[in-house]
C-alpha positions as CSV (number, residue, x, y, z in Angstrom):
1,X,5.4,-27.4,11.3
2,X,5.5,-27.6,15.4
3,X,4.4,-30.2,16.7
4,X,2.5,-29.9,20.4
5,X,3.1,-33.0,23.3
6,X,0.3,-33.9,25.3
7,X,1.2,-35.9,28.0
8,X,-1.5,-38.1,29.6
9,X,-1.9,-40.7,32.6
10,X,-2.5,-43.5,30.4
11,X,-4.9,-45.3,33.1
12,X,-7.1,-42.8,33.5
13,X,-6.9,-40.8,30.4
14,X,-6.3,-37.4,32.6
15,X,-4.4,-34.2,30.5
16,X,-1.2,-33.8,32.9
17,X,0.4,-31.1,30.4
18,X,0.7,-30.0,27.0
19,X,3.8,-29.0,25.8
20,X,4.3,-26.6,22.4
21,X,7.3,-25.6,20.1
22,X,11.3,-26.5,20.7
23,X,10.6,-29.7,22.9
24,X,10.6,-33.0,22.2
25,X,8.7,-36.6,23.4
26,X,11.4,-37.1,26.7
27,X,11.1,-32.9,27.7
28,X,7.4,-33.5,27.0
29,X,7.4,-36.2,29.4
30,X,10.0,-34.8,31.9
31,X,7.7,-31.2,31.9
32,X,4.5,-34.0,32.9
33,X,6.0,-34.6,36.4
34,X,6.9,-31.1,37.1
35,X,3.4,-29.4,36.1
36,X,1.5,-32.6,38.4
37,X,0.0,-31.7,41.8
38,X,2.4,-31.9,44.2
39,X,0.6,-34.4,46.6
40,X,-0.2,-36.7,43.2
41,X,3.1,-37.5,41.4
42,X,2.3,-40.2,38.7
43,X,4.8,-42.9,38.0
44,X,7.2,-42.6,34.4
45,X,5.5,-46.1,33.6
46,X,2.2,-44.1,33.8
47,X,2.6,-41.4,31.5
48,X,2.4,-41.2,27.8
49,X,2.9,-38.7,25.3
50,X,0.8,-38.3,22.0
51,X,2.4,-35.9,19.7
52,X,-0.1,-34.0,18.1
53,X,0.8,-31.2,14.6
54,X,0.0,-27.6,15.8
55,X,-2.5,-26.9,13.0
56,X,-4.3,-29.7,14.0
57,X,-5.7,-28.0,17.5
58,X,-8.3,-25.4,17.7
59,X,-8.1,-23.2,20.3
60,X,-11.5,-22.7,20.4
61,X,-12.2,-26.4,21.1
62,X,-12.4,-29.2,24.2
63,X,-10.3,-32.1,24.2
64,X,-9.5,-35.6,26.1
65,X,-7.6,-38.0,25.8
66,X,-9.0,-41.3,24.2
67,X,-7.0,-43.9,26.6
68,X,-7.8,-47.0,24.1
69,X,-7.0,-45.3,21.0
70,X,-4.2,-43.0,22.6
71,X,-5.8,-40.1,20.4
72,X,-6.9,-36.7,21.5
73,X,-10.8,-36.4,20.6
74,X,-13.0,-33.2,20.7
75,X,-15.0,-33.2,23.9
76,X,-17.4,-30.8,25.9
77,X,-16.1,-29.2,29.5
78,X,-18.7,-31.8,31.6
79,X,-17.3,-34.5,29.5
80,X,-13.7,-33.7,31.4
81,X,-12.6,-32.1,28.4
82,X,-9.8,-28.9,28.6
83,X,-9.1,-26.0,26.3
84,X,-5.0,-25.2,25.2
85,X,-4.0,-21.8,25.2
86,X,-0.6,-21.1,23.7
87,X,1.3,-17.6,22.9
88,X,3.8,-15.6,24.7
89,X,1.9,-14.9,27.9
90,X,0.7,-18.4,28.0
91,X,2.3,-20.5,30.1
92,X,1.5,-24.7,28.9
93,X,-0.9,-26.3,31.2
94,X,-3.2,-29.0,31.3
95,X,-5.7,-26.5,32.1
96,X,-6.7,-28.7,35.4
């Protein structure tokens, strides 16, 4: 099974980038500071990486990041929740 790496500001909870297939926790984290905004780079010691089995994410769905649990939970778009997309034409994002 694949396992998917989101990769989270752990003070605020925001998605910086989700990472899917042949990576692992440091590429996960590396790819976080290259997909931020370039005017908003976050810190190493503020980034955290949940791993998170493929199956377990439906693309159909909202997420966000639960900062005191470190899980990712369902949520709505107006709750600041995103949507993953992954296949050949995708490219990973936070979808931010």
């Amino acid at each position: 099974m694949t396992t998917t790496y989101v990769t989270f500001d752990k003070r605020s909870g925001q998605i910086l980038s989700v990472h899917h297939g042949a990576v692992d926790a440091s590429a996960a984290r590396t790819g976080a500071q290259y997909h931020r905004q370039h005017d908003a780079k976050i810190s190493d010691e503020h980034i955290e990486v949940i791993p998170i089995p493929s199956d377990a994410i439906d693309k159909e769905k909202f997420y966000k990041v639960d900062v005191g649990r470190k899980r990712l939970v369902a949520a709505t778009a107006q709750d600041g929740g995103v949507a993953f997309s992954f296949g050949e034409a995708s490219r990973t994002s936070s979808g931010v």
